[in-house]
C-alpha positions in Angstrom: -38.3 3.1 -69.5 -34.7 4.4 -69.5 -36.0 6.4 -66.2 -37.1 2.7 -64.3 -34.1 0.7 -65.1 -31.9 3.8 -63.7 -33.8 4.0 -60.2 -33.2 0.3 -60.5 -30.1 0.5 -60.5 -30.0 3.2 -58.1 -31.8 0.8 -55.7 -29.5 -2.1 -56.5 -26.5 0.2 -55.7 -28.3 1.5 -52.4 -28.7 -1.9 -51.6 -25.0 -3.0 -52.1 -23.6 -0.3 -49.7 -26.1 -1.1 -47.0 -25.0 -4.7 -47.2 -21.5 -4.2 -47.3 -21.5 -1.5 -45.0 -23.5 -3.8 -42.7 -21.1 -6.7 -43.8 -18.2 -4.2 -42.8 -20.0 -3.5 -39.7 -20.8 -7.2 -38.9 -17.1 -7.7 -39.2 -16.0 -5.6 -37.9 -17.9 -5.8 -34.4 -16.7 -9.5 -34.7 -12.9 -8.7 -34.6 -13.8 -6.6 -31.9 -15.2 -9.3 -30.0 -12.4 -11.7 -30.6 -9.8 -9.2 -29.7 -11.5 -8.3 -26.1 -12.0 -12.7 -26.0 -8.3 -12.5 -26.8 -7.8 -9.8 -24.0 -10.1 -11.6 -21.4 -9.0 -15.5 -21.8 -5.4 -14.2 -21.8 -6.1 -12.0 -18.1 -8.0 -14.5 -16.9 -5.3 -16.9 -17.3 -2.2 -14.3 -15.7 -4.9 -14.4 -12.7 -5.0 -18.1 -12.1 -1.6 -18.2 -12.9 -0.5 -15.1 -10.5 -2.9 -16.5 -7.7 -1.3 -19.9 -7.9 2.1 -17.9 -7.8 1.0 -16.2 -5.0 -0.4 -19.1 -3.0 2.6 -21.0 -3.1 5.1 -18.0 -2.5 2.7 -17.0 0.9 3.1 -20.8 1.7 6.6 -20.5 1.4 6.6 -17.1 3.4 4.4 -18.8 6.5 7.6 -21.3 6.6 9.5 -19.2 6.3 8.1 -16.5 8.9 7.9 -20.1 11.7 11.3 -21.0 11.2 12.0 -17.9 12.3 10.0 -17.6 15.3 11.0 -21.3 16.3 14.5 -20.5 16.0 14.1 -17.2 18.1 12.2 -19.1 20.5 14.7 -21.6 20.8 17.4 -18.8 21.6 15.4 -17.2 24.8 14.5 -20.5 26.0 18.5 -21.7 26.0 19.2 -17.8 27.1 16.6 -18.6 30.1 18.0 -21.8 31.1 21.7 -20.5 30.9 20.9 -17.3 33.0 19.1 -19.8 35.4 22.6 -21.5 36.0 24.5 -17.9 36.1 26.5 -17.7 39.0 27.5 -14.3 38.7 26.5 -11.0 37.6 28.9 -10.8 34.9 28.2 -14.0 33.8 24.5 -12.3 33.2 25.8 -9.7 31.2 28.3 -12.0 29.1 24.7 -14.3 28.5 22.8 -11.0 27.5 25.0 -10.2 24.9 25.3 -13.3 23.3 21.6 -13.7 23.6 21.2 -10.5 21.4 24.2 -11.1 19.2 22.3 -14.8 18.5 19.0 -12.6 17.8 20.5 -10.2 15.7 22.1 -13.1 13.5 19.2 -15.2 13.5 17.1 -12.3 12.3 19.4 -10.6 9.7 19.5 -14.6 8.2 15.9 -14.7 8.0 14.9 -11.2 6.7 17.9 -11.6 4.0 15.6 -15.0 2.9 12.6 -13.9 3.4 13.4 -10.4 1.0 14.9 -12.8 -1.8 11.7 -14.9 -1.7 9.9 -11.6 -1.7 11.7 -10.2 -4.7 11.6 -13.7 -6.9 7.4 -13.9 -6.4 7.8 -10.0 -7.5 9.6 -11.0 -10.8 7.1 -14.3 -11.2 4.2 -11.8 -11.2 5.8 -9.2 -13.2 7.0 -12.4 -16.0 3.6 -13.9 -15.8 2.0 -10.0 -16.5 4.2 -9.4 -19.2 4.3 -12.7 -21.1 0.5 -12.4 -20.7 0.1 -8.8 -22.3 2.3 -10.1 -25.3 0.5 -13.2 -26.5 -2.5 -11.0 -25.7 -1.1 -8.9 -28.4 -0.4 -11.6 -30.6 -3.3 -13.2 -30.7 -5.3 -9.4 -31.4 -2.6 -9.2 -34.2 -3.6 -12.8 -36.0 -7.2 -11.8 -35.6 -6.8 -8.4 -37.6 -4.6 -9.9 -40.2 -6.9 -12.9 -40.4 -9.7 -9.7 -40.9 -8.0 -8.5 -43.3 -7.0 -11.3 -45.4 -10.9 -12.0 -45.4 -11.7 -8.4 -46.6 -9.1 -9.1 -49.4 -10.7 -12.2 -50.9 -14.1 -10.6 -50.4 
């Protein structure tokens, strides 16, 4: 008799660690889950984010870039219409030189714009990346302790 209710036991015990290692396991794949959830919501939201960022800083580049061209069009059309009224050859030369003194300014403006635009959208995407990463983090770190304040009471 002694011999059944000891391979009774035996099974009972078997059956505890199969369910609490499948418990463990069931939990365990479930963190898991929630953490790569976590991971994906938080990337998916720095990508809307980033391509929002991104739309509105190539907006503000395609300004930026016809402003440019309108203002260097408007120089070689006033260059045109001055060399038309030259007189004189020097006259030519003195226009030339502005003309390309007035380009070189207007261009040296707009590239020094256009790199600081550049740059902030750089430090938007590299902010949005980073904030991103660490609520990712944060959120994987409640899950675990939430885990394991579960296991505890358990």
């Amino acid at each position: 008799m002694e011999q059944s209710a000891f391979a009774q036991q035996n099974v009972e015990r078997a059956i505890e660690s199969a369910n609490f290692g499948l418990t463990w396991t069931r939990e365990f794949a479930e963190q898991t889950l929630n953490q790569s959830k976590a991971a994906m919501d938080g990337l998916l939201k720095a990508s809307n984010k980033m391509a929002k960022d991104f739309e509105s800083q190539s907006s503000a580049i395609r300004e930026h870039t016809t402003t440019l061209t309108e203002k260097a069009l408007s120089n070689s059309v006033d260059f045109g219409r001055k060399c038309l009224r030259a007189k004189e050859p020097d006259e030519l030369v003195k226009l030339q030189t502005e003309f390309m003194s007035e380009q070189a300014q207007i261009f040296a403006e707009q590239t020094k714009e256009l790199g600081q635009k550049i740059q902030n959208a750089t430090q938007a995407a590299y902010t949005t990346l980073a904030d991103t990463a660490w609520k990712t983090e944060q959120s994987i770190t409640r899950a675990d302790q939430s885990l394991k304040r579960h296991r505890s009471e358990a």
